[in-house]
BARO-50564 format. One record per residue (C-alpha): residue in one letter; z, y, x. Coordinates in nm, 2 decimals. Layout:
N
[r 'a'; [Z; Y; X]],
...
***
This chain:
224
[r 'x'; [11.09; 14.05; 9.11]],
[r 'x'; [11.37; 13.96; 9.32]],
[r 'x'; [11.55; 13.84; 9.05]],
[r 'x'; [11.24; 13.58; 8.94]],
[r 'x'; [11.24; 13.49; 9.34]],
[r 'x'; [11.61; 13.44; 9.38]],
[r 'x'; [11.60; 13.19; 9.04]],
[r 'x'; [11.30; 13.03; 9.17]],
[r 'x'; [11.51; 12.96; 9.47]],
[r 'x'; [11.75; 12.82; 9.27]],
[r 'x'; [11.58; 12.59; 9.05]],
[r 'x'; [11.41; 12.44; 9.34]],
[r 'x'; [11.74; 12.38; 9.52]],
[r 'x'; [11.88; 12.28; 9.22]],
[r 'x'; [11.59; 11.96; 9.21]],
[r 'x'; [11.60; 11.90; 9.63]],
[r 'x'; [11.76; 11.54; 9.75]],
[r 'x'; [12.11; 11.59; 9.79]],
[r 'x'; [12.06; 11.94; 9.89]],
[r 'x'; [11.87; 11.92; 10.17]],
[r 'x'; [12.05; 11.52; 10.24]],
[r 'x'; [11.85; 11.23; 10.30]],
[r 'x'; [11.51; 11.38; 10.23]],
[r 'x'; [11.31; 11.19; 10.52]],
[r 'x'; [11.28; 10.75; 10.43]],
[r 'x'; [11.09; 10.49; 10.66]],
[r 'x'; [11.02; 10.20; 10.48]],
[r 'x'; [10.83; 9.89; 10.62]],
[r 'x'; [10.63; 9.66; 10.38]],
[r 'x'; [10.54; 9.28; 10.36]],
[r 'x'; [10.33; 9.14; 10.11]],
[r 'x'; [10.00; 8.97; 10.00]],
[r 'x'; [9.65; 9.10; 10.02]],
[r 'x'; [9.34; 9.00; 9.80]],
[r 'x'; [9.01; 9.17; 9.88]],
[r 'x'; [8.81; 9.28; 9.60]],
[r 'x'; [8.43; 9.17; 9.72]],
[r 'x'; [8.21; 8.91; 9.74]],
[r 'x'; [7.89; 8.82; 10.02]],
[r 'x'; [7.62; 8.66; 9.83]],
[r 'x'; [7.51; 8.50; 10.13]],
[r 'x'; [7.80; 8.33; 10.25]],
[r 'x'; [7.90; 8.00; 10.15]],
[r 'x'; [8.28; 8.02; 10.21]],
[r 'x'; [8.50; 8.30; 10.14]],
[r 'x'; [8.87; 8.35; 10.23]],
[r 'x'; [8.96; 8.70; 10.08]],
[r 'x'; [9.32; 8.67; 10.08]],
[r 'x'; [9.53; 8.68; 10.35]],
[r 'x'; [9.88; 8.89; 10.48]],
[r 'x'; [9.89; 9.26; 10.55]],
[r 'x'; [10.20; 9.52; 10.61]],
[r 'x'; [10.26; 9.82; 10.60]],
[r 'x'; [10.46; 10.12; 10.76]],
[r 'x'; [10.55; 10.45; 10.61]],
[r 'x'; [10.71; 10.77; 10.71]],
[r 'x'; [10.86; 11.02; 10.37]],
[r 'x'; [10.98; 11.30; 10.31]],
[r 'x'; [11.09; 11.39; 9.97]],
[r 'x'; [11.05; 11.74; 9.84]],
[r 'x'; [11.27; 11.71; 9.52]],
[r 'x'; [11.39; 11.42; 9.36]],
[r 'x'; [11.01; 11.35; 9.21]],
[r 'x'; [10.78; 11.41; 9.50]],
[r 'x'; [10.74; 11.29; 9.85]],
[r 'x'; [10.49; 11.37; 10.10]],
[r 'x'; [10.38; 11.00; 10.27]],
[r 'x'; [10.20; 10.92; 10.58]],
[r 'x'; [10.15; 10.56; 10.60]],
[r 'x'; [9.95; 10.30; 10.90]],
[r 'x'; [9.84; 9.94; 10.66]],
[r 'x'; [9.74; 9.65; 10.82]],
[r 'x'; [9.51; 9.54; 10.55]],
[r 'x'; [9.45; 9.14; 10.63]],
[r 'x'; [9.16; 9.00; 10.78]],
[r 'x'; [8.86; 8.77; 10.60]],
[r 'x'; [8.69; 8.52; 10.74]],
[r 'x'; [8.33; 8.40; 10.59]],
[r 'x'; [8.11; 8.11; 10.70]],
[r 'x'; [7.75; 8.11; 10.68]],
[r 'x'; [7.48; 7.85; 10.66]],
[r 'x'; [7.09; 7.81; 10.65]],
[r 'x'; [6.85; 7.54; 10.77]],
[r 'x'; [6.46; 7.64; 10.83]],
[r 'x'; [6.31; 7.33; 10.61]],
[r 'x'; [5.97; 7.54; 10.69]],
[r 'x'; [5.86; 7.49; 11.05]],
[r 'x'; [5.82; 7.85; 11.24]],
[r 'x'; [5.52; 7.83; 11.42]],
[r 'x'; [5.46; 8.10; 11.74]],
[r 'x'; [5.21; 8.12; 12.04]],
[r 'x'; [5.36; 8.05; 12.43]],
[r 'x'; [5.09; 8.13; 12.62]],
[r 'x'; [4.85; 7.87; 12.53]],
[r 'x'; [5.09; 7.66; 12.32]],
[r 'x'; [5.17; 7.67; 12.00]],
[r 'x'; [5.54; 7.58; 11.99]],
[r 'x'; [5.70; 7.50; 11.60]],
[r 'x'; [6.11; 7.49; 11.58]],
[r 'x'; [6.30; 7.34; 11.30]],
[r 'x'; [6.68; 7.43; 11.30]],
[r 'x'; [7.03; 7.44; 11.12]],
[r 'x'; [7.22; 7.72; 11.17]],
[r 'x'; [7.62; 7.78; 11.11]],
[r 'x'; [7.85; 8.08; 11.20]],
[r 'x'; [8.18; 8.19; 11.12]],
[r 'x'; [8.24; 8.58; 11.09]],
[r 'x'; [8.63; 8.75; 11.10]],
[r 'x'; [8.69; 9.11; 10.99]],
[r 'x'; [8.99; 9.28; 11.05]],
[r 'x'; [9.12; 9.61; 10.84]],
[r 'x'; [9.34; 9.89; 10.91]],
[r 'x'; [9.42; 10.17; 10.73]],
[r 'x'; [9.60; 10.51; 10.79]],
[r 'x'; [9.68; 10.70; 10.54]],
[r 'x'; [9.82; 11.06; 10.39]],
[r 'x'; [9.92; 11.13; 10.02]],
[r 'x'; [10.17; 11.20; 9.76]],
[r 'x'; [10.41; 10.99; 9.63]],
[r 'x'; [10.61; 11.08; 9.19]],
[r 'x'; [10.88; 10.93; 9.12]],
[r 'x'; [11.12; 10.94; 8.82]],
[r 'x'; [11.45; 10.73; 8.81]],
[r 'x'; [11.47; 10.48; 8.46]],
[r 'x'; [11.82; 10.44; 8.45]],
[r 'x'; [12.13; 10.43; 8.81]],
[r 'x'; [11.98; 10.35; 9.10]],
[r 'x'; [11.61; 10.25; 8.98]],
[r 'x'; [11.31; 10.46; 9.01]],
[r 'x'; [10.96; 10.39; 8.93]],
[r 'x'; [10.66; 10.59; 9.05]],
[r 'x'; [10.31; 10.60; 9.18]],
[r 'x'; [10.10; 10.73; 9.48]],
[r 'x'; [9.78; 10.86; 9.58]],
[r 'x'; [9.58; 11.04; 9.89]],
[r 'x'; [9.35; 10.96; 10.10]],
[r 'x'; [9.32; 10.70; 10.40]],
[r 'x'; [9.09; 10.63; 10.71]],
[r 'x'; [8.98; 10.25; 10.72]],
[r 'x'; [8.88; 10.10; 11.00]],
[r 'x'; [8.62; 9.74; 11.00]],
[r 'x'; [8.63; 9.53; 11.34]],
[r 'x'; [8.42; 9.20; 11.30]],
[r 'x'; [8.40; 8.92; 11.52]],
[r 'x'; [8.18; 8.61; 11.52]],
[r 'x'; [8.05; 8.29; 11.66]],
[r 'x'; [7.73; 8.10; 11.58]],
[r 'x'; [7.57; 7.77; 11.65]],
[r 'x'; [7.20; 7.67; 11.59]],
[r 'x'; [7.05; 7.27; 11.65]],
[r 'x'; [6.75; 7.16; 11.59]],
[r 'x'; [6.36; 7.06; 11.76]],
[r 'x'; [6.12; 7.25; 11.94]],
[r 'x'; [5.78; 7.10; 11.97]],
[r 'x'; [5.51; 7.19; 12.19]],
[r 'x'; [5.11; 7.19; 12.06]],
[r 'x'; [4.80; 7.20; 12.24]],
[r 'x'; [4.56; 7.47; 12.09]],
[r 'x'; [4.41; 7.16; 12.00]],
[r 'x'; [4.65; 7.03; 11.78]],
[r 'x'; [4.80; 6.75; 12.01]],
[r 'x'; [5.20; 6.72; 12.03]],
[r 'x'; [5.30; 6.65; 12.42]],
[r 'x'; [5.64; 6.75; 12.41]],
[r 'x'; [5.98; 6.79; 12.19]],
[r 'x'; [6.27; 6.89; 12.34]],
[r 'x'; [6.64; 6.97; 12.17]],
[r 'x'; [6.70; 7.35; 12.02]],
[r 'x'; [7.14; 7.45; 12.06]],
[r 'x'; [7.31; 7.67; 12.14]],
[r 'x'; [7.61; 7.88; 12.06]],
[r 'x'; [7.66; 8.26; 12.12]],
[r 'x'; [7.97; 8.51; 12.03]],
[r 'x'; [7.88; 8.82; 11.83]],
[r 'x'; [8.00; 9.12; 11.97]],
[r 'x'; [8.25; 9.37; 11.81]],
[r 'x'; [8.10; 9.55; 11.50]],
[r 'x'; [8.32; 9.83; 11.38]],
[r 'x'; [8.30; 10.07; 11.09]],
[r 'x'; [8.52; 10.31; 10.95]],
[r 'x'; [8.55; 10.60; 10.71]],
[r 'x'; [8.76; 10.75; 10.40]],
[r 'x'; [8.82; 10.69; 10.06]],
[r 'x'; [9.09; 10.74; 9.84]],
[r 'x'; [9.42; 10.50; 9.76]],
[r 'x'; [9.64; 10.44; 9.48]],
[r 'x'; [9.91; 10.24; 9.37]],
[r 'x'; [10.27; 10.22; 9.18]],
[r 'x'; [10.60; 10.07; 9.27]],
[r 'x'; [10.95; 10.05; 9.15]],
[r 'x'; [11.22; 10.09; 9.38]],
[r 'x'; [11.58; 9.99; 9.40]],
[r 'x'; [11.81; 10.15; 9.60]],
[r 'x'; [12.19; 10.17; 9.67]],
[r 'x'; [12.32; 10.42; 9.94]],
[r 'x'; [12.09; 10.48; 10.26]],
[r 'x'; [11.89; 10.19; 10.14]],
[r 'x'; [11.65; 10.08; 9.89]],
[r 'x'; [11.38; 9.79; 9.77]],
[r 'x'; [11.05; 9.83; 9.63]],
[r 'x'; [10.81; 9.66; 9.44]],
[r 'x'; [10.47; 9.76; 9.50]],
[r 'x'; [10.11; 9.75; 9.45]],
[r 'x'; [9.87; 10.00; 9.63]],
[r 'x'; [9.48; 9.99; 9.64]],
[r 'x'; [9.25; 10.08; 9.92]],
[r 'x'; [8.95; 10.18; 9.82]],
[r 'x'; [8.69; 10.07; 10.13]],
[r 'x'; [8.33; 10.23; 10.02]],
[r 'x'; [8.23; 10.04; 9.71]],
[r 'x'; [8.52; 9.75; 9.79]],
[r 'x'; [8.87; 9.75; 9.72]],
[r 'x'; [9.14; 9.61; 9.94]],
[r 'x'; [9.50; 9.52; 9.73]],
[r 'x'; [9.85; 9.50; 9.89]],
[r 'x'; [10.11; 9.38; 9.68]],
[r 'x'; [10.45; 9.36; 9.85]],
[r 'x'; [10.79; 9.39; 9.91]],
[r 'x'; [10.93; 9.68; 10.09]],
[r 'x'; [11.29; 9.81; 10.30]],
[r 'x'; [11.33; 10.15; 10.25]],
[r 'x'; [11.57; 10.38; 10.47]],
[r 'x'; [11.65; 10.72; 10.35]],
[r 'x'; [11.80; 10.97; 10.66]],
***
């Protein structure tokens, strides 16, 4: 038994980085974002935008790491518009007041993601490695928004007569709506390194409830 221990032992020091060296990496990514989703009811959609990201490694042998990473996932931005062509009609007091309006906002959500998985790896040939990761990350929604109405109100007798129309605007901010939860992530890269430094090429998706959130990008990697 303490023989199978002792070469247990050995194999797995025989696979660890550099025996024991330069296990732990930071590496800090810059890249492009495209979220995978579509609003049926807006009529302008910017799903693309910039996100980063920054993770902290540490490699167990030279083909798994343990990852804990914080993603700043991009932001969209959607514009909405509808016009009531049918007048709404409602009693105020003994009026009967009818609008007719346009209405227009503009909507911003920002994403966020932290994140814990593993990360394989297998080196192609000196100094290149290719890999994938997955886990499990906690996304966070904030959305922001401002909307404008214009239009008429008129003012009825009970008897049917008009005696009054007066201008319907405004303008009002909508307060913060957050959202968050957890889904799982995925993703590959190749990475080139040379010493305590590296470069990756990388593509990781963020699964966010039945959306999906992709970061391609370029990342520094510094092994310690």
């Amino acid at each position: 038994m303490k023989k199978i221990a002792l070469s247990a032992l050995i194999a797995l020091a025989s696979t660890s980085v550099n025996a024991g060296e330069q296990s732990f990496y930071l590496k800090a990514s810059l890249g492009y974002v495209q979220f995978d989703s579509e609003d049926h009811f807006a009529v302008k959609e910017d799903l693309n935008s910039t996100g980063y990201a920054f993770t902290f490694g540490y490699r167990v042998n030279n083909y798994v790491a343990i990852e804990g990473s914080m993603a700043n996932l991009g932001t969209i931005h959607r514009d909405y518009e509808f016009s009531v062509h049918t007048p709404e009609m409602y009693y105020d007091y003994d009026d009967i007041v009818i609008e007719n309006y346009d209405y227009k906002s503009t909507s911003e959500t920002k994403l966020k993601s932290y994140s814990l998985g593993l990360a394989f790896s297998t080196q192609i040939q000196q100094n290149l490695n290719a890999g994938f990761r997955l886990g499990v990350h906690q996304w966070c929604e904030e959305t922001n928004g401002r909307s404008t109405y214009s239009g008429t109100r008129s003012r009825y007798s009970e008897a049917g007569r008009l005696y009054e129309v007066e201008p319907s605007n405004g303008s009002y901010k909508w307060d913060s709506d957050k959202e968050s939860g957890s889904n799982p992530y995925y993703g590959a890269e190749v990475n080139w390194s040379t010493g305590d430094w590296g470069i990756t090429l990388e593509h990781t998706i963020y699964e966010i409830q039945d959306d999906k959130s992709n970061l391609s990008a370029v990342g520094v990697t510094y092994s310690f």
